[in-house]
C-alpha positions as CSV (number, residue, x, y, z in Angstrom):
1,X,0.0,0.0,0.0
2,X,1.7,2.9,-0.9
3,X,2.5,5.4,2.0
4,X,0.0,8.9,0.7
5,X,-2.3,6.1,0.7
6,X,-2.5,5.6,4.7
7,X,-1.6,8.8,5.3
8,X,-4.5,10.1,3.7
9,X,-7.1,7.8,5.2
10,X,-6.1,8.6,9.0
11,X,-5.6,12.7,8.3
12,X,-8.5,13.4,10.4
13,X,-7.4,11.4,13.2
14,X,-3.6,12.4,12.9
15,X,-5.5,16.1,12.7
16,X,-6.9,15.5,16.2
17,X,-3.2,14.8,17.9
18,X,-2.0,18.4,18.5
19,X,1.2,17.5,20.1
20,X,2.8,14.9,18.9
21,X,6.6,15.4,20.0
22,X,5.9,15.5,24.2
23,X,4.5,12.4,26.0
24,X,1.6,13.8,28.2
25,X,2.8,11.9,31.6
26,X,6.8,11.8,32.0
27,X,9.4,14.2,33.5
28,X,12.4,15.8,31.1
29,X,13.1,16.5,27.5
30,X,9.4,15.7,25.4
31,X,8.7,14.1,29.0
32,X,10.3,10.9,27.7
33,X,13.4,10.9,29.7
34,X,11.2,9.4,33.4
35,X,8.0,7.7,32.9
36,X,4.7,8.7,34.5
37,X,5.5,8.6,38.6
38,X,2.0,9.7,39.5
39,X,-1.9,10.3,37.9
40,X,-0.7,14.1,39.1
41,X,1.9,13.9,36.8
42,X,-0.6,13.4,33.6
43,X,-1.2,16.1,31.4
44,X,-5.0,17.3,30.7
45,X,-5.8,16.3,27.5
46,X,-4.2,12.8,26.9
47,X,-6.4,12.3,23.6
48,X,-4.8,15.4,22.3
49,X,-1.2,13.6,22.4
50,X,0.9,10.9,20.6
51,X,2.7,9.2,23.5
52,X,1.0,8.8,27.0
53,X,4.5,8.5,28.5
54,X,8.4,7.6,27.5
55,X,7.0,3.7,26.2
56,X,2.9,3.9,25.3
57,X,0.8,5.3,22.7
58,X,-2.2,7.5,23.8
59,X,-5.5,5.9,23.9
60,X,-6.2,8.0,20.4
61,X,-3.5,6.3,18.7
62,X,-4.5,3.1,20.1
63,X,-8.0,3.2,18.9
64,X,-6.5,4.4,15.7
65,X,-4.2,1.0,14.8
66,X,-7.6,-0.9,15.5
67,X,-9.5,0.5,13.6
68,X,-7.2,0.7,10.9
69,X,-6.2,-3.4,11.4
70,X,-10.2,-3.4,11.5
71,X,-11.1,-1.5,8.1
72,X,-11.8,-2.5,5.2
73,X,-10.0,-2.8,1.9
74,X,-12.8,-2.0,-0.2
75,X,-13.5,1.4,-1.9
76,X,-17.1,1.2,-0.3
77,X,-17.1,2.8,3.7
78,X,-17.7,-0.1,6.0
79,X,-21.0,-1.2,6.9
80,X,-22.8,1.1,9.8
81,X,-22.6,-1.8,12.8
82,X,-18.8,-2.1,11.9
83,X,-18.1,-0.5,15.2
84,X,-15.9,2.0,13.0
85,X,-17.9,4.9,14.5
86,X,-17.4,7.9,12.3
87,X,-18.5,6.0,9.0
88,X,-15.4,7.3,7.1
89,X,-13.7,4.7,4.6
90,X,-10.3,3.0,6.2
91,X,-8.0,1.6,4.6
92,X,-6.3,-1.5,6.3
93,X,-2.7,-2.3,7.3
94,X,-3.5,-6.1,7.7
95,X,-2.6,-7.4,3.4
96,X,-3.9,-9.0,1.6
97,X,-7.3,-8.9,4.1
98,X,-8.4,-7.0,6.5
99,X,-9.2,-8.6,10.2
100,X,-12.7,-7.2,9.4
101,X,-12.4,-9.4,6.1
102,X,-10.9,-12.7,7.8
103,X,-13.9,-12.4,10.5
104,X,-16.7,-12.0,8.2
105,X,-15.3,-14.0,5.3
């Protein structure tokens, strides 16, 4: 798949990740260098970053690689109980079928 392919099917999610260089729990440079000590610690809008701390992707980024192991190869947007959620086409990462293909079949 070539790469302006899946970058152009997750823009609006990327879109949604405002900071995407400092972890939103961790002390030090990009508060990556000690990892989250304490819930006080944790910035306030963890759906707005990249990295939750020095190791883990955010829940946002999380829900993201699902979805996109999830969707659907097809040129048609997946089907409305798909669980996808916005109804916007994805393309998948899983080749040559999609886990949403290999479940269904």
């Amino acid at each position: 798949m070539p790469l302006f392919s899946c970058v152009s099917c997750v823009r609006g999610t990327i879109n949604r990740l405002e900071e995407t260089r400092e972890a939103c729990c961790g002390l030090g440079p990009f508060k990556a260098t000690v990892g989250c000590l304490s819930k006080e610690m944790a910035c306030g809008a963890p759906e707005r970053h990249l990295w939750w701390d020095l190791y883990s992707p955010t829940e946002a980024v999380d829900a993201l690689v699902a979805n996109w192991s999830w969707g659907s190869l097809s040129s048609s947007p997946p089907p409305p109980d798909s669980g996808s959620g916005s109804g916007v086409m994805m393309m998948s990462i899983c080749s040559p079928m999609s886990l949403q293909q290999l479940a269904y079949g």
